[in-house]
mmCIF file of the C-alpha atoms, coordinates in Angstrom:
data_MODEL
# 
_entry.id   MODEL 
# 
loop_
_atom_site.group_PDB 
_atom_site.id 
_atom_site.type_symbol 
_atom_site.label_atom_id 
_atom_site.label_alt_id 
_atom_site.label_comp_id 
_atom_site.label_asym_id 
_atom_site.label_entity_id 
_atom_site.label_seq_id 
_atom_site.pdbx_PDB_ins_code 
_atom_site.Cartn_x 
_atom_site.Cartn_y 
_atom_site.Cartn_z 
_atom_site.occupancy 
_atom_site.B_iso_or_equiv 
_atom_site.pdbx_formal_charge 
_atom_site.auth_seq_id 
_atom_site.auth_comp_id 
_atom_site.auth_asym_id 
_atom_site.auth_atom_id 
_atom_site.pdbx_PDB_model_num 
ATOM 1   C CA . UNK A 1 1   ? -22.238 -56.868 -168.982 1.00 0.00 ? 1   UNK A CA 1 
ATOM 2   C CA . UNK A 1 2   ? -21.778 -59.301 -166.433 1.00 0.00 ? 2   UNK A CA 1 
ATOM 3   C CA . UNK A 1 3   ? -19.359 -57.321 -164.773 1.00 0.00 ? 3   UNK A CA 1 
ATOM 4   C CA . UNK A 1 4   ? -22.016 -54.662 -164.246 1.00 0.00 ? 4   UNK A CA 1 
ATOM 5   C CA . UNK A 1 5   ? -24.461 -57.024 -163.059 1.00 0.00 ? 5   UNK A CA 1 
ATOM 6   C CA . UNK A 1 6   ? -21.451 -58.109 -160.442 1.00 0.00 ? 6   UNK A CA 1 
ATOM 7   C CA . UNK A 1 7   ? -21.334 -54.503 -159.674 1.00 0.00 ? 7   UNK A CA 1 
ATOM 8   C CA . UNK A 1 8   ? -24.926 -53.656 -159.099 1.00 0.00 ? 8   UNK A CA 1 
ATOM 9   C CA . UNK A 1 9   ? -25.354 -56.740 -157.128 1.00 0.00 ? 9   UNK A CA 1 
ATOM 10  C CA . UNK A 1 10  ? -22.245 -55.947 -154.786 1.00 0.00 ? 10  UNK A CA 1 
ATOM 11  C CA . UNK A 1 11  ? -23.558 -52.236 -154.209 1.00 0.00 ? 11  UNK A CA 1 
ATOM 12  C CA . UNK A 1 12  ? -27.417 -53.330 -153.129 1.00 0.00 ? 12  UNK A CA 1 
ATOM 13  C CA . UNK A 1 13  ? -25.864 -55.827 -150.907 1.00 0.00 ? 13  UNK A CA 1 
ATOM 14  C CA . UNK A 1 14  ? -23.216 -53.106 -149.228 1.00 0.00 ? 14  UNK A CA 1 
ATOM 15  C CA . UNK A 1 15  ? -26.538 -50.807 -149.180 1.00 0.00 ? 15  UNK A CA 1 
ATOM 16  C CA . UNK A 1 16  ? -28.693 -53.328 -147.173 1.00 0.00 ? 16  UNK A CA 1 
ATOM 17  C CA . UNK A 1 17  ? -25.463 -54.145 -144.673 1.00 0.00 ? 17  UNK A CA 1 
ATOM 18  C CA . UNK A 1 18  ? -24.799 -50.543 -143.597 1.00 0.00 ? 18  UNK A CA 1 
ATOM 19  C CA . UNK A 1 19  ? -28.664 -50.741 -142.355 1.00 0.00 ? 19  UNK A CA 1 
ATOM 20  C CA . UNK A 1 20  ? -31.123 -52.848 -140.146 1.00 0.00 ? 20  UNK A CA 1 
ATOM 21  C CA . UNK A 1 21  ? -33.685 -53.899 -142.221 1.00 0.00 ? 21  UNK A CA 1 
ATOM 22  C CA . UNK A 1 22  ? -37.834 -55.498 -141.059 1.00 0.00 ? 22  UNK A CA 1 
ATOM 23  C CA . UNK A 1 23  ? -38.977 -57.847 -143.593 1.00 0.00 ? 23  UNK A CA 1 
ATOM 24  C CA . UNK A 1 24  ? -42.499 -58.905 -143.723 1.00 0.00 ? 24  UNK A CA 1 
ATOM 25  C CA . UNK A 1 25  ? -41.770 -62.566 -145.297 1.00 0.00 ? 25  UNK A CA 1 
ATOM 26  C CA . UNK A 1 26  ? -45.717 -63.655 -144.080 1.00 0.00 ? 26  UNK A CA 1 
ATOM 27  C CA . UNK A 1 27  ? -48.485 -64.335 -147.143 1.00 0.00 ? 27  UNK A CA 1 
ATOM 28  C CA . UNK A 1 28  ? -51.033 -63.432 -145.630 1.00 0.00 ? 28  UNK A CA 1 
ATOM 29  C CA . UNK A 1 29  ? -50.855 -60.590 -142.740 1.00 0.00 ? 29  UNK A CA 1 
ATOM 30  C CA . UNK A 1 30  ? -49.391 -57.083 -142.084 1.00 0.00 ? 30  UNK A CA 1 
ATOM 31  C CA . UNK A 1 31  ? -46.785 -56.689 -139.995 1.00 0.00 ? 31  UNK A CA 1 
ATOM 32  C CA . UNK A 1 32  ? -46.347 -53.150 -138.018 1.00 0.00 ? 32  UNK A CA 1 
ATOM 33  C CA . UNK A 1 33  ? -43.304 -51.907 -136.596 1.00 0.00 ? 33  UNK A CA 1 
ATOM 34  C CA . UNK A 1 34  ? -42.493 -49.278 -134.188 1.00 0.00 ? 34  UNK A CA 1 
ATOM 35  C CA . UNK A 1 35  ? -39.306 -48.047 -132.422 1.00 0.00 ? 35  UNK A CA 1 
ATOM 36  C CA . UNK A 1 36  ? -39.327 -47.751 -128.853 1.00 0.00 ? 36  UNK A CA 1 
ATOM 37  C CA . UNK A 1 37  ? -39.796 -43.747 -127.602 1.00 0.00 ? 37  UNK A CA 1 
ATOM 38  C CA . UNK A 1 38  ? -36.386 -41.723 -128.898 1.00 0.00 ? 38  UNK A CA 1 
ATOM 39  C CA . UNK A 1 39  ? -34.125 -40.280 -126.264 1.00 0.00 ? 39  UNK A CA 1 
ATOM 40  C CA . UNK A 1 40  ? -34.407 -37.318 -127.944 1.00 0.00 ? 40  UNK A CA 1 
ATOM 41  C CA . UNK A 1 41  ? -37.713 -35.701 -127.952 1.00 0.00 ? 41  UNK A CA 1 
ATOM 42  C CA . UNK A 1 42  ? -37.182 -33.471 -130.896 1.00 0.00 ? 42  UNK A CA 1 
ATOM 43  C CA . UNK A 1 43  ? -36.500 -36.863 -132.767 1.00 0.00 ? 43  UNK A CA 1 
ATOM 44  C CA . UNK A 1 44  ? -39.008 -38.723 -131.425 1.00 0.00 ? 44  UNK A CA 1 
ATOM 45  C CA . UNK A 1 45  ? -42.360 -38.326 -134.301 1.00 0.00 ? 45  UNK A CA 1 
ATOM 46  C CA . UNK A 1 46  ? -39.577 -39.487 -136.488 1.00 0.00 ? 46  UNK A CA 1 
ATOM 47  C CA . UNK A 1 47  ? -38.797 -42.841 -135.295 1.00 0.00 ? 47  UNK A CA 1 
ATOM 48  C CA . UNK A 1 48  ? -39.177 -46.195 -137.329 1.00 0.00 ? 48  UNK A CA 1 
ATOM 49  C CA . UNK A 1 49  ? -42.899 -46.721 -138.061 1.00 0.00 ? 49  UNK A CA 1 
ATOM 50  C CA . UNK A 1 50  ? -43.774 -48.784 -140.687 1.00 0.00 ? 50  UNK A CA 1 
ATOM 51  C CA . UNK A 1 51  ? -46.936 -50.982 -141.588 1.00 0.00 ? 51  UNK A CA 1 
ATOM 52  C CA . UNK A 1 52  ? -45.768 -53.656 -143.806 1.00 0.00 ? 52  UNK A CA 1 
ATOM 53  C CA . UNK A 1 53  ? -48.015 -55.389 -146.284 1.00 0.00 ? 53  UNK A CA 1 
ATOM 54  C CA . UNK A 1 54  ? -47.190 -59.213 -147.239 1.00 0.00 ? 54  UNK A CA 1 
ATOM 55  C CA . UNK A 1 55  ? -43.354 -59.375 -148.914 1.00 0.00 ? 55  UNK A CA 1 
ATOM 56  C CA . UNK A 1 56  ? -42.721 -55.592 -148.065 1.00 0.00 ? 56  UNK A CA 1 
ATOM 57  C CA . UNK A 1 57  ? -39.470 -54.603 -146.542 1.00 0.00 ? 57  UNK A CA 1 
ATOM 58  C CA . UNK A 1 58  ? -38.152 -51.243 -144.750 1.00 0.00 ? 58  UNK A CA 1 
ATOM 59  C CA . UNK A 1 59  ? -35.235 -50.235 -143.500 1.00 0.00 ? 59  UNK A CA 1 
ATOM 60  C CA . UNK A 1 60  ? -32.582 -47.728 -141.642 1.00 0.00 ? 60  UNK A CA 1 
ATOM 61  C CA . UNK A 1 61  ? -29.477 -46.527 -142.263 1.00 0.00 ? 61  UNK A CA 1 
ATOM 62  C CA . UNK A 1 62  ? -27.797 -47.191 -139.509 1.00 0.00 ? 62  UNK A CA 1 
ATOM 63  C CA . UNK A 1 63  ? -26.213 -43.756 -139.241 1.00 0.00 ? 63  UNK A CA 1 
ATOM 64  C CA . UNK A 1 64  ? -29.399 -42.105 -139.045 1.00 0.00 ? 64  UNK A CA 1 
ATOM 65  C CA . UNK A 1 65  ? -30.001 -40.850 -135.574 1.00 0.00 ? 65  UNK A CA 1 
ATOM 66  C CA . UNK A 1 66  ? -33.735 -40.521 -136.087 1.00 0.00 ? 66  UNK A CA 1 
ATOM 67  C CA . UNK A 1 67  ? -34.322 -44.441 -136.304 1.00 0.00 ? 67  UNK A CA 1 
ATOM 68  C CA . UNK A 1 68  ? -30.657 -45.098 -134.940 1.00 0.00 ? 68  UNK A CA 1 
ATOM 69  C CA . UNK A 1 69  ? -29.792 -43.570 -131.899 1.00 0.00 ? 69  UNK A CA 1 
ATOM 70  C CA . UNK A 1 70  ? -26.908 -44.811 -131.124 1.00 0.00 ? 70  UNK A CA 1 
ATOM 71  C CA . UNK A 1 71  ? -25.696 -44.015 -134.718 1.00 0.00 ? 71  UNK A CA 1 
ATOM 72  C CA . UNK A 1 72  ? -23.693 -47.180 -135.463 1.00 0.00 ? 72  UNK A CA 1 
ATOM 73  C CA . UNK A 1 73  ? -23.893 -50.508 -137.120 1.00 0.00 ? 73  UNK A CA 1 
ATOM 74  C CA . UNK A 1 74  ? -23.828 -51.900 -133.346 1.00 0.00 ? 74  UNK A CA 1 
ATOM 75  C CA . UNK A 1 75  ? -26.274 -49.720 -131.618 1.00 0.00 ? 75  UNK A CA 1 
ATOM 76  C CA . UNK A 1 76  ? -29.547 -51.980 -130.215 1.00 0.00 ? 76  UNK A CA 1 
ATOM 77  C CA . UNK A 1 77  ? -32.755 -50.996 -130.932 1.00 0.00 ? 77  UNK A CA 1 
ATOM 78  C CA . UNK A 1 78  ? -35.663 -51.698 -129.920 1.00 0.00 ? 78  UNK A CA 1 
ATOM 79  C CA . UNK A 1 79  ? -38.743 -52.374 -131.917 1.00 0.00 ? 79  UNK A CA 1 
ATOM 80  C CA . UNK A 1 80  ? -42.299 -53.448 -131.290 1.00 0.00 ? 80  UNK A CA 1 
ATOM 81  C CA . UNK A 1 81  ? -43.456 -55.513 -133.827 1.00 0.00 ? 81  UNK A CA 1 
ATOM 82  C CA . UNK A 1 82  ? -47.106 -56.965 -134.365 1.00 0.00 ? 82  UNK A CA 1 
ATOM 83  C CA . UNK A 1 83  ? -49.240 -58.470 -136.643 1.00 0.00 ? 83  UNK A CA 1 
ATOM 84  C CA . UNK A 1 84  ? -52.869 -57.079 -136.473 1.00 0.00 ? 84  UNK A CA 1 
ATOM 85  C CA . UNK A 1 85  ? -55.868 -59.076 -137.358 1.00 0.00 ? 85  UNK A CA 1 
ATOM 86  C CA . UNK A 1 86  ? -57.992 -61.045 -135.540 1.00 0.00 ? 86  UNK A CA 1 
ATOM 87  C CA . UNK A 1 87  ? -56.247 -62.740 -133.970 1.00 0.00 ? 87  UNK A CA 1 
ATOM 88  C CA . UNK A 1 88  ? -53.730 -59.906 -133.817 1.00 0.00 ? 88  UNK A CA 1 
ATOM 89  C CA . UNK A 1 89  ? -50.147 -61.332 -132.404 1.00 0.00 ? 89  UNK A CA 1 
ATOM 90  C CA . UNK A 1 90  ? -47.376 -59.789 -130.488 1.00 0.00 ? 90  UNK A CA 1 
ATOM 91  C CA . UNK A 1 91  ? -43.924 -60.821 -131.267 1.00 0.00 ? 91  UNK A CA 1 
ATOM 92  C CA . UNK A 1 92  ? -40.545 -60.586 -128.521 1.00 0.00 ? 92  UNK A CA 1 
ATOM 93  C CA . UNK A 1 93  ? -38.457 -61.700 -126.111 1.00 0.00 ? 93  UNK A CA 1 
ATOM 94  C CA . UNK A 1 94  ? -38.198 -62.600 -123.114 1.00 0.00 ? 94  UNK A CA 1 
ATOM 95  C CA . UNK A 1 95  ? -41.827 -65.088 -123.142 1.00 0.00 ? 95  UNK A CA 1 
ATOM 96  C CA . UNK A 1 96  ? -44.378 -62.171 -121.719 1.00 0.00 ? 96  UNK A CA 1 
ATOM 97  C CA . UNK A 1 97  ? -42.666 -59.569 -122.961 1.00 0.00 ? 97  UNK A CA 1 
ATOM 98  C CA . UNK A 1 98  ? -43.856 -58.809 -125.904 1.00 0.00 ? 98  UNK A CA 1 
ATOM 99  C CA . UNK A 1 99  ? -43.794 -56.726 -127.828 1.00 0.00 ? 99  UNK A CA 1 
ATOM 100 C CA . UNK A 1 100 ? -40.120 -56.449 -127.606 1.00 0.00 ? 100 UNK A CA 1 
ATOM 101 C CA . UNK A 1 101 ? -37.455 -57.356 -130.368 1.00 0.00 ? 101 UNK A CA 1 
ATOM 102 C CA . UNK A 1 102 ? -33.802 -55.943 -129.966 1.00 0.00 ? 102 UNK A CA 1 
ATOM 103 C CA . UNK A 1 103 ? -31.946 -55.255 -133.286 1.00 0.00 ? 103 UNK A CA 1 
ATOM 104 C CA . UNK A 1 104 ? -28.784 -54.063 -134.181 1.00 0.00 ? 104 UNK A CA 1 
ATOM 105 C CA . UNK A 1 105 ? -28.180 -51.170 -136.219 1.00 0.00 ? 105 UNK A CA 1 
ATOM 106 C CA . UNK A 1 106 ? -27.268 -52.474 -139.634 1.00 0.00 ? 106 UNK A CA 1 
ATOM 107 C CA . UNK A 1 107 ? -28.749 -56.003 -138.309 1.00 0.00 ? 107 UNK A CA 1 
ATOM 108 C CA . UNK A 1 108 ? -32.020 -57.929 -139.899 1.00 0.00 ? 108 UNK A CA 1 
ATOM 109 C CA . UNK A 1 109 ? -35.606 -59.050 -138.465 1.00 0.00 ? 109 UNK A CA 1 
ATOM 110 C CA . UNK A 1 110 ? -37.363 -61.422 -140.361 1.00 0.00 ? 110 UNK A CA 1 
ATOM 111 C CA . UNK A 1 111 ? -41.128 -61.823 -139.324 1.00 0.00 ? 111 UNK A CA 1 
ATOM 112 C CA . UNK A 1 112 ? -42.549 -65.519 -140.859 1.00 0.00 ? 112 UNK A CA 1 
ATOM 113 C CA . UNK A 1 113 ? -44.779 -68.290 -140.453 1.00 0.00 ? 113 UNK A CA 1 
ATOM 114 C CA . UNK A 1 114 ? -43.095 -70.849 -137.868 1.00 0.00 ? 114 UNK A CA 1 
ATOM 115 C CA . UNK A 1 115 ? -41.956 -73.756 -139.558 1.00 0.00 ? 115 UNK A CA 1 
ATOM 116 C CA . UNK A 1 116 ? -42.027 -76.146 -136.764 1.00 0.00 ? 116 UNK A CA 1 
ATOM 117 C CA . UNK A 1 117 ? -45.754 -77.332 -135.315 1.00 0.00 ? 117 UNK A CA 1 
ATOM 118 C CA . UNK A 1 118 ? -46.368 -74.789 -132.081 1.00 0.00 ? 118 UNK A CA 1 
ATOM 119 C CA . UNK A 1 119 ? -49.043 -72.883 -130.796 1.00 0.00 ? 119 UNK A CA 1 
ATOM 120 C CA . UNK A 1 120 ? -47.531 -69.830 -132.357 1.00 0.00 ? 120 UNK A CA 1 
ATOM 121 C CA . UNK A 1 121 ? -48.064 -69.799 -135.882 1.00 0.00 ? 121 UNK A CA 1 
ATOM 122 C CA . UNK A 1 122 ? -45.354 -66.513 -136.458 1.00 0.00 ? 122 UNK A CA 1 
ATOM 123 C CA . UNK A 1 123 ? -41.934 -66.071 -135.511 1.00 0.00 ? 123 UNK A CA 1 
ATOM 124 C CA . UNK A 1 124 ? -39.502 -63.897 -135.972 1.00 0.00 ? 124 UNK A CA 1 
ATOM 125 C CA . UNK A 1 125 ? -35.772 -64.002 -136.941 1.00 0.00 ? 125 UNK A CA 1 
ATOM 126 C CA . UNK A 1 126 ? -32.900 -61.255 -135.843 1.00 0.00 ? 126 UNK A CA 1 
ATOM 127 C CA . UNK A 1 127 ? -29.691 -61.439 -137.699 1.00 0.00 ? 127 UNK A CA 1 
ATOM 128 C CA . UNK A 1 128 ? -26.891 -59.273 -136.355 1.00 0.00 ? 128 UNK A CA 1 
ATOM 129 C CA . UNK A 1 129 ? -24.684 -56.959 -138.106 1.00 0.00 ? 129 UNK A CA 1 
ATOM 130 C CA . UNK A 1 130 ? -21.901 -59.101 -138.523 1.00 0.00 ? 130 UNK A CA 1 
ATOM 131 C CA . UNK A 1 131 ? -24.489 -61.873 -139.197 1.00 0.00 ? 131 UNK A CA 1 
ATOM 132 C CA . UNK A 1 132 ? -24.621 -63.759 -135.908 1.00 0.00 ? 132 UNK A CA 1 
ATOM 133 C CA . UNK A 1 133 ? -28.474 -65.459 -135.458 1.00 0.00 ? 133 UNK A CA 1 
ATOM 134 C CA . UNK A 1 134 ? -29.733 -64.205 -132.249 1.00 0.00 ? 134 UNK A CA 1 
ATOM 135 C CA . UNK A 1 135 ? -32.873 -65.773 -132.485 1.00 0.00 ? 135 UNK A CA 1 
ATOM 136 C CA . UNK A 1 136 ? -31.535 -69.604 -132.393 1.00 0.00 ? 136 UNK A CA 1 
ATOM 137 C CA . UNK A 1 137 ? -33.068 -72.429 -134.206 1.00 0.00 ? 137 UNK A CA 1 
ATOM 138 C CA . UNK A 1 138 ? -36.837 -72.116 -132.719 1.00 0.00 ? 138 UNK A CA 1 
ATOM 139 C CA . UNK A 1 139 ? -37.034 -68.357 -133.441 1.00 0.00 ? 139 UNK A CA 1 
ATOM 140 C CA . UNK A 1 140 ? -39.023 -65.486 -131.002 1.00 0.00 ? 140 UNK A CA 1 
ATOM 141 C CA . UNK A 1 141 ? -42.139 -66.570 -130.656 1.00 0.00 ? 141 UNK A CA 1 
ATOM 142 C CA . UNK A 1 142 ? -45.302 -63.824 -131.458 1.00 0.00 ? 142 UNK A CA 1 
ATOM 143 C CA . UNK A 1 143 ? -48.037 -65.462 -129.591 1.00 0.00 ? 143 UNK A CA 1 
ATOM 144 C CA . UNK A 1 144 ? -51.845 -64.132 -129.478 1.00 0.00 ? 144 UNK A CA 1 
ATOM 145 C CA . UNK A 1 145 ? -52.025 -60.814 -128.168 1.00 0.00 ? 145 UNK A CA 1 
ATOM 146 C CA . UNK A 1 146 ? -52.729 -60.742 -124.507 1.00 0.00 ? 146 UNK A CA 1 
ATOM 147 C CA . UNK A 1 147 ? -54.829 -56.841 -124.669 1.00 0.00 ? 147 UNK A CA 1 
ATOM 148 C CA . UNK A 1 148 ? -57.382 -57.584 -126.677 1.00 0.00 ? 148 UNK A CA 1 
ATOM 149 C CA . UNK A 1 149 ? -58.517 -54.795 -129.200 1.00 0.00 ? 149 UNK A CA 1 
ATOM 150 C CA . UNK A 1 150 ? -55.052 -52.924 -129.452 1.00 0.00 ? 150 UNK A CA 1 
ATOM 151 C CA . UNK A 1 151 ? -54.141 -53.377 -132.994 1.00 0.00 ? 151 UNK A CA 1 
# 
């Protein structure tokens, strides 16, 4: 029994490396993502879109050219992540840039409240492939969005 439980444990975890994954760790607030416009055109409608409610997670295969286009675990891509509401937030890097977060394509972003006292309440963690922290210890900020009524 155990050794199934092993097993099943070792596959999920196998599953979730061999894609970059967007996990909505706030308690409170959605979280939408959406991939930057696909090279290809005939691709592009489907792209990584995803609204994520509280404690939801999505992800993509990282061989899957539609959300993927570079088609391997160490392709960037480039996502657009916010968290509507009032006030809605716009997470990325560099400062002004938002929104703009870079992952890699079996990498992780976490989206979460920001532990430390700052005038951004959300941050938002990237995790490489190989599990290097891009992010550092502060996180990307998502501070208030700047265009107000784009949700």
């Amino acid at each position: 029994m155990i050794r199934w439980i092993t097993l099943a444990v070792g596959l999920a975890a196998s599953a979730q490396a061999q894609a970059y994954c967007v996990y909505n760790q706030l308690k409170d607030r959605e979280v939408t993502v959406e991939q930057e416009g696909h090279p290809d055109r005939l691709r592009d409608e489907r792209r990584f879109r995803a609204t994520l409610k509280p404690g939801q997670s999505q992800c993509c295969k990282f061989h899957a050219l539609d959300c993927n286009p570079g088609g391997r675990n160490n392709s960037v891509v480039n996502l657009a992540i916010r968290i509507p509401g009032e006030p809605a937030y716009e997470c990325g890097f560099p400062e002004g840039a938002e929104p703009n977060v870079k992952v890699t394509g079996a990498g992780t972003v976490r989206v979460m409240t920001n532990p430390r006292p700052s005038a951004s309440p959300y941050i938002v963690r990237v995790r490489t492939h190989d599990r290097k922290d891009l992010t550092g210890p502060r996180g990307l900020t998502c501070p208030e969005s700047k265009t107000k009524g784009k949700r």
